[in-house]
N, CA and C atoms as a LAMMPS dump frame, in Angstrom:
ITEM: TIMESTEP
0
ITEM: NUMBER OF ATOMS
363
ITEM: BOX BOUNDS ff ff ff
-5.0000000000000000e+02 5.0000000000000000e+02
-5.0000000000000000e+02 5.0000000000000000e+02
-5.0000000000000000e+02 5.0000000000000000e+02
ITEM: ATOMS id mol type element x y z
1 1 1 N 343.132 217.846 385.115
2 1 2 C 342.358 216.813 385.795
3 1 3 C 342.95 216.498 387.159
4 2 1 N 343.622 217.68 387.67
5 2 2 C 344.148 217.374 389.538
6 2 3 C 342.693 217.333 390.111
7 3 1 N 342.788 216.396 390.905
8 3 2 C 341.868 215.993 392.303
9 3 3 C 341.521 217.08 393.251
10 4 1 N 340.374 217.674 392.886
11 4 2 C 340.084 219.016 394.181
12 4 3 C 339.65 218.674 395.666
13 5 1 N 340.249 218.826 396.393
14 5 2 C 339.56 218.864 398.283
15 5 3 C 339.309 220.066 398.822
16 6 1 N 338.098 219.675 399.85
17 6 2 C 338.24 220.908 400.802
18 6 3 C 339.032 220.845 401.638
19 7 1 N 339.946 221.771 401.776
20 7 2 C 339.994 222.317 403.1
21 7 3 C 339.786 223.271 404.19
22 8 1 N 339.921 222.838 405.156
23 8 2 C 339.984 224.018 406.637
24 8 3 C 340.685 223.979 406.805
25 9 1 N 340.867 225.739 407.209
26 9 2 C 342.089 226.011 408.604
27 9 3 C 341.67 227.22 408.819
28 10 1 N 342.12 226.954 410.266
29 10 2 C 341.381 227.674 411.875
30 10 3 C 342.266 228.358 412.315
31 11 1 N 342.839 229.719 412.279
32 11 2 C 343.662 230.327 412.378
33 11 3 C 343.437 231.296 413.453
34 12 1 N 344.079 231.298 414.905
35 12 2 C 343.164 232.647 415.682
36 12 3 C 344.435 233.801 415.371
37 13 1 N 344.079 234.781 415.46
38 13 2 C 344.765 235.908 415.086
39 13 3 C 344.398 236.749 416.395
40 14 1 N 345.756 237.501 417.162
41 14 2 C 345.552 237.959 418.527
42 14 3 C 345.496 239.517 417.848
43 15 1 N 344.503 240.113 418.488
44 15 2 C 344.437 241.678 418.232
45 15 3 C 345.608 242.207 418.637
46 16 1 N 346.484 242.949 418.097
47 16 2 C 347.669 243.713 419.233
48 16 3 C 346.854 245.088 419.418
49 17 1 N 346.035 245.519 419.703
50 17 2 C 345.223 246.333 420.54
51 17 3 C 344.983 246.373 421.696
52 18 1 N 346.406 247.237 422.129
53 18 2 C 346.279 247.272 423.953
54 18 3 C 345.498 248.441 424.548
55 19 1 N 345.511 249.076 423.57
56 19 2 C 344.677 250.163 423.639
57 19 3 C 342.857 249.98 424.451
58 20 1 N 342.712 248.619 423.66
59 20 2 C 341.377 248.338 424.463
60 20 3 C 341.603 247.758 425.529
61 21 1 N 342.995 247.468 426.082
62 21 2 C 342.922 246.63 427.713
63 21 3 C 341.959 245.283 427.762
64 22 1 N 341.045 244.574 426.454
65 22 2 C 340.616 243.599 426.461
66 22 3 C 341.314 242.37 425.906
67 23 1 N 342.1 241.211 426.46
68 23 2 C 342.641 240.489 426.25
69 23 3 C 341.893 239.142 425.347
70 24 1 N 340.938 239.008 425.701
71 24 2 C 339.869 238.057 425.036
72 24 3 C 338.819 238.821 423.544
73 25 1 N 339.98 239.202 422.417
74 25 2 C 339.497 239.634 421.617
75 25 3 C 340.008 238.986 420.521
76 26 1 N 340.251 237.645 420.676
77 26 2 C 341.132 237.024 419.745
78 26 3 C 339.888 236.474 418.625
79 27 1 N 340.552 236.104 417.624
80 27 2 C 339.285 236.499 416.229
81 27 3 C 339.544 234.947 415.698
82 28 1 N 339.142 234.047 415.419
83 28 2 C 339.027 233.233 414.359
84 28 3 C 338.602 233.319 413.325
85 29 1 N 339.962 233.198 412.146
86 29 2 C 339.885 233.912 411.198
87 29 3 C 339.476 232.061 410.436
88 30 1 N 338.829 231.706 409.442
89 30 2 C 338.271 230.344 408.679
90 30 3 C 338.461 230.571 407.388
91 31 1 N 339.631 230.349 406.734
92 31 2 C 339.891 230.23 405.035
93 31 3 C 339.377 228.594 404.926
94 32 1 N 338.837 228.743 404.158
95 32 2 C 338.104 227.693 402.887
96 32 3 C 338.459 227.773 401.574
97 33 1 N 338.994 226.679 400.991
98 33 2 C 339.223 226.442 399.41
99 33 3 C 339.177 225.396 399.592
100 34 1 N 338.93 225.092 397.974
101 34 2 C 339.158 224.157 397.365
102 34 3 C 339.88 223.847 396.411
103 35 1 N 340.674 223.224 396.497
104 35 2 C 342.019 223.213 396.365
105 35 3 C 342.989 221.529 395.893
106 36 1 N 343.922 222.023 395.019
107 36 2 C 344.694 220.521 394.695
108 36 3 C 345.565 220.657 395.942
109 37 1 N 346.093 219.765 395.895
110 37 2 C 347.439 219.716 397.333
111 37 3 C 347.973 220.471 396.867
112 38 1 N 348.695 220.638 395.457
113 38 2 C 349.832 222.245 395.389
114 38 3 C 349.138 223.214 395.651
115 39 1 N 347.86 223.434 395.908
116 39 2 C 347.385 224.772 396.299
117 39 3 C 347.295 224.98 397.766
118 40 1 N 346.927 223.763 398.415
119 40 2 C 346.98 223.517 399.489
120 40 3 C 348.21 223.722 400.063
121 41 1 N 349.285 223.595 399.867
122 41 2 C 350.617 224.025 400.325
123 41 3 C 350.614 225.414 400.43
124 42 1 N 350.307 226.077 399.493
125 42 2 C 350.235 227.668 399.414
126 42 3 C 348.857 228.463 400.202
127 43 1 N 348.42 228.058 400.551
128 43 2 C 347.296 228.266 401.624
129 43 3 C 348.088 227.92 402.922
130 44 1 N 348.487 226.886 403.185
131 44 2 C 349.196 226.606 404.901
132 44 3 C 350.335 227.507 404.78
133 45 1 N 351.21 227.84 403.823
134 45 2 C 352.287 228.896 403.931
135 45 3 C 351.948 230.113 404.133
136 46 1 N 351.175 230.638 402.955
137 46 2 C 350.522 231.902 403.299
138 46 3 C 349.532 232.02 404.704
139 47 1 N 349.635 231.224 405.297
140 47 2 C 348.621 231.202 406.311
141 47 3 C 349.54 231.488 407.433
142 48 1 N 350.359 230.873 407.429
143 48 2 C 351.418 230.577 408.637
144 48 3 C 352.487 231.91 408.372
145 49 1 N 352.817 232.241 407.199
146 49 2 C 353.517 233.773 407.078
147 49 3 C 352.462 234.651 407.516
148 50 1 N 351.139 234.834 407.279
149 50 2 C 350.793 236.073 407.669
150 50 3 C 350.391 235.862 409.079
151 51 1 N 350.242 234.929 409.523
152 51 2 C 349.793 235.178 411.404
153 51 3 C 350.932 235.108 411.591
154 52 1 N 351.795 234.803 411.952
155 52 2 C 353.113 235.24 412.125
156 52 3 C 353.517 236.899 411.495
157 53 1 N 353.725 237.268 410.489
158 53 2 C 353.927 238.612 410.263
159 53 3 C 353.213 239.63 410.316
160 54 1 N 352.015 239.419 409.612
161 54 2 C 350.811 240.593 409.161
162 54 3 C 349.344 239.814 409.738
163 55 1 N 348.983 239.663 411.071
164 55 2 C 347.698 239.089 410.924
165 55 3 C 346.645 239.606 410.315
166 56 1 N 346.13 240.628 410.165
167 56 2 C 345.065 241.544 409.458
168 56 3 C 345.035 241.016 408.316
169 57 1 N 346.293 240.268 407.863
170 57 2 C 345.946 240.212 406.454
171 57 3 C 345.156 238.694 406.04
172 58 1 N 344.903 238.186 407.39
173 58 2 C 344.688 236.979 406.707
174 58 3 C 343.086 237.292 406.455
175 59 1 N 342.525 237.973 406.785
176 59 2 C 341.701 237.986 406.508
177 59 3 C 341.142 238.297 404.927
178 60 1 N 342.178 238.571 404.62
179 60 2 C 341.985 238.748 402.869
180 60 3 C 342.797 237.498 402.18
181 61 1 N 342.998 236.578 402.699
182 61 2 C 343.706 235.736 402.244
183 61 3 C 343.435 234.945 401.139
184 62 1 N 341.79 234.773 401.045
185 62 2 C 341.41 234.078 400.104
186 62 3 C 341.583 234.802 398.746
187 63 1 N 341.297 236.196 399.376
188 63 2 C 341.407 237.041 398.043
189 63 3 C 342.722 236.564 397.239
190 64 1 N 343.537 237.058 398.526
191 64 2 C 345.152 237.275 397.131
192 64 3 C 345.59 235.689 396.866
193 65 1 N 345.33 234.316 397.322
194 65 2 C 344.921 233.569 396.388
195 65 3 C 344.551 233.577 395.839
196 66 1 N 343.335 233.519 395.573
197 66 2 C 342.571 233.988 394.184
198 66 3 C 343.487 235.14 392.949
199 67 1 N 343.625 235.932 393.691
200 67 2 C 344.13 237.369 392.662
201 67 3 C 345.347 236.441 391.898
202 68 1 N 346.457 235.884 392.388
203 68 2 C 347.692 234.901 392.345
204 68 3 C 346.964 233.687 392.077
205 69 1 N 346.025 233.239 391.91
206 69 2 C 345.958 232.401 391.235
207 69 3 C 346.872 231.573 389.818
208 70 1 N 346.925 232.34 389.123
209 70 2 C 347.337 231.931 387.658
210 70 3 C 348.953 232.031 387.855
211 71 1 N 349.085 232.672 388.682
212 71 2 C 350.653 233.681 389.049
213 71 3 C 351.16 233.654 390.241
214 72 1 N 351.599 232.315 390.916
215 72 2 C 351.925 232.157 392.254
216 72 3 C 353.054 232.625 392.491
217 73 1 N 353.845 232.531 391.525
218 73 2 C 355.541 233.199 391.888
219 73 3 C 355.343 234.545 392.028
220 74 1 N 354.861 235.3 391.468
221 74 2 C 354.411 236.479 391.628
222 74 3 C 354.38 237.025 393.221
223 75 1 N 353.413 236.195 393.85
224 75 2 C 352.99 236.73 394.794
225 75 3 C 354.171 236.196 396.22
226 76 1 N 354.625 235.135 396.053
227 76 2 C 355.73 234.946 396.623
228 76 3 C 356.796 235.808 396.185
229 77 1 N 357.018 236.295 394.961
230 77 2 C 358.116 238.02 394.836
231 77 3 C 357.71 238.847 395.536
232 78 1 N 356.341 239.363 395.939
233 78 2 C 356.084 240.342 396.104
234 78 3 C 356.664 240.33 397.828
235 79 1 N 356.341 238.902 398.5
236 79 2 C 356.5 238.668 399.753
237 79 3 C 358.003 239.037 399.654
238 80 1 N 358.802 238.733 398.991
239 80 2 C 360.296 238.396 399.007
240 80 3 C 360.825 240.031 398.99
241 81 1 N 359.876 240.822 398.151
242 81 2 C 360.273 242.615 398.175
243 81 3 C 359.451 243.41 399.112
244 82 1 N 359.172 242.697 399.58
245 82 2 C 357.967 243.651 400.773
246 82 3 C 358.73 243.206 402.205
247 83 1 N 358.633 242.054 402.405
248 83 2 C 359.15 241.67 403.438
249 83 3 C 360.761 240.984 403.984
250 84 1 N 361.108 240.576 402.42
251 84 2 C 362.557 240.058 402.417
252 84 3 C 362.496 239.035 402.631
253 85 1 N 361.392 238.16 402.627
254 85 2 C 361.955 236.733 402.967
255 85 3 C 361.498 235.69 402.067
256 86 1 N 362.279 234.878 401.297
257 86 2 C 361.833 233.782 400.617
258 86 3 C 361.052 232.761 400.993
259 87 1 N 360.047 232.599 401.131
260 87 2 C 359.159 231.663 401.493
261 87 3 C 359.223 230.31 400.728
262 88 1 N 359.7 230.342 399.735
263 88 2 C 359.633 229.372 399.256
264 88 3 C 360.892 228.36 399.358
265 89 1 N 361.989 228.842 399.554
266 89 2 C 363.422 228.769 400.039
267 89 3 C 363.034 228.081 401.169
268 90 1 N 362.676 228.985 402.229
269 90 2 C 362.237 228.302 403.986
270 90 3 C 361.37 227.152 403.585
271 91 1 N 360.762 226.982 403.103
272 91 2 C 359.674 225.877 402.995
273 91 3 C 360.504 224.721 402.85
274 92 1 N 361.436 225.031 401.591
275 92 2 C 362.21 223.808 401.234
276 92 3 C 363.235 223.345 402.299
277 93 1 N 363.57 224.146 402.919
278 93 2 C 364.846 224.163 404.074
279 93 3 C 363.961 223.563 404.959
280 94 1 N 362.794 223.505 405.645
281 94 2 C 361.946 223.169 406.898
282 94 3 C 361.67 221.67 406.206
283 95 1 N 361.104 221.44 405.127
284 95 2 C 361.119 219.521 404.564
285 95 3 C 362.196 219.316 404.544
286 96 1 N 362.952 219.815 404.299
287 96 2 C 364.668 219.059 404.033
288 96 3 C 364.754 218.81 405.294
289 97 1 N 364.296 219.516 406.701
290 97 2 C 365.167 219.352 407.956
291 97 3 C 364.36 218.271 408.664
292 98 1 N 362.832 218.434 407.965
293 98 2 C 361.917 217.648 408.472
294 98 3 C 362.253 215.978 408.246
295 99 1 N 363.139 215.937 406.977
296 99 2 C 363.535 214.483 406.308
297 99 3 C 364.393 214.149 407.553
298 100 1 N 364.931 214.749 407.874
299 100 2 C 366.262 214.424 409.275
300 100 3 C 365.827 214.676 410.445
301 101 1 N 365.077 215.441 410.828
302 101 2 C 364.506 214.954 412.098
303 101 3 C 362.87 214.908 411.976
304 102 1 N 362.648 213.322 412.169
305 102 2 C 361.591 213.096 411.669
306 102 3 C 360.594 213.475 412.978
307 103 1 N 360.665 214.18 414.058
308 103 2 C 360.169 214.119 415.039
309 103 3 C 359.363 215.505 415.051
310 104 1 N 360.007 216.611 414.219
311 104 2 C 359.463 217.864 414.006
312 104 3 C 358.407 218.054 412.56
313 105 1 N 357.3 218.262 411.965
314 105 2 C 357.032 218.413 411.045
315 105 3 C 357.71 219.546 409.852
316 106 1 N 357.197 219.698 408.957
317 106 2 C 357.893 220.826 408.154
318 106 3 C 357.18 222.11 408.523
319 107 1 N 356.08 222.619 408.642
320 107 2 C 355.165 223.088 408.865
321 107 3 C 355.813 223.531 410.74
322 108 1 N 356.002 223.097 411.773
323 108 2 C 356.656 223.4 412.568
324 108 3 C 357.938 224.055 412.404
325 109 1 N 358.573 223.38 412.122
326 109 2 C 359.858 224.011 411.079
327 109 3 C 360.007 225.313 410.466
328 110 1 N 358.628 225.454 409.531
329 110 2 C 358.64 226.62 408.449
330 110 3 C 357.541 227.626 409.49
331 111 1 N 357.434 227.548 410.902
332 111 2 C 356.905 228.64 412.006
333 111 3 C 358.134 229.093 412.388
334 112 1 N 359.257 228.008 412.96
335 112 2 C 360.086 228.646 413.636
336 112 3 C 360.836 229.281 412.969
337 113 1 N 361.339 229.058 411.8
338 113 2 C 362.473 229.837 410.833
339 113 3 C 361.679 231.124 410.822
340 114 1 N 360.216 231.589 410.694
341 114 2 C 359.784 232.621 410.375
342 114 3 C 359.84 233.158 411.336
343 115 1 N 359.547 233.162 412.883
344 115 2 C 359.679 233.422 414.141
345 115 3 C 361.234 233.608 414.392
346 116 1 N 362.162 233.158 414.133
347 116 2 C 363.518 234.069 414.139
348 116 3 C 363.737 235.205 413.281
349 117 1 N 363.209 234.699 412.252
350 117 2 C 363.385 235.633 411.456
351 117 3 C 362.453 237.117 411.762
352 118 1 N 361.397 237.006 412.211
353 118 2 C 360.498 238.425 412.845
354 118 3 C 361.414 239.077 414.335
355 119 1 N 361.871 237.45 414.787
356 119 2 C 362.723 238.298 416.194
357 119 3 C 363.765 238.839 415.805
358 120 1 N 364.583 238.889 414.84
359 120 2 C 365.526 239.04 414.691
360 120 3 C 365.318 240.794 413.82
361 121 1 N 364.563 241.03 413.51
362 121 2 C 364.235 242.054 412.569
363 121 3 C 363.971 243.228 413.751
């Protein structure tokens, strides 16, 4: 009996196709669910890991929610052996930092840890 909402999020995803020399090919990608807030957390993560790492993929995003549905750890392993990075770890580390500096969100936080972490790779 959790409380379902909609949400949006508006995600643009930049083509890295220089190949076409067209710079204005950026795509707005629109996931929709409906969703409890714990699902909702896992939608803004997975959202924010894959435009940051894999944009193409968000476009299937709803899917592998869905597919992970029943089996969320799952699909956060799979991130953790595919890509090496604990997402769920960073998440907690970006609210923890967010509790102390209340000026940054967590969600800001859990971009930049992922953004070192891609520069650094």
């Amino acid at each position: 009996s959790s409380s379902s909402s909609q949400i949006k999020l508006e995600l643009t995803t930049l083509n890295h196709n220089s190949a076409e020399g067209s710079s204005d090919n950026n795509e707005n990608v629109h996931i929709t669910t409906t969703t409890t807030t714990k699902e909702c957390l896992h939608t803004i993560r997975m959202s924010i890991f894959y435009k940051t790492f894999n944009p193409p993929k968000l476009k299937i995003l709803n899917h592998l929610l869905q597919k992970y549905e029943n089996n969320i750890n799952e699909m956060y392993d799979r991130i953790l052996s595919v890509y090496n990075i604990d997402l769920l770890q960073l998440w907690q580390e970006a609210v923890a930092k967010s509790g102390i500096q209340k000026d940054e969100s967590s969600e800001d936080i859990f971009v930049k840890s992922l953004l070192k972490i891609k520069n650094n790779t």
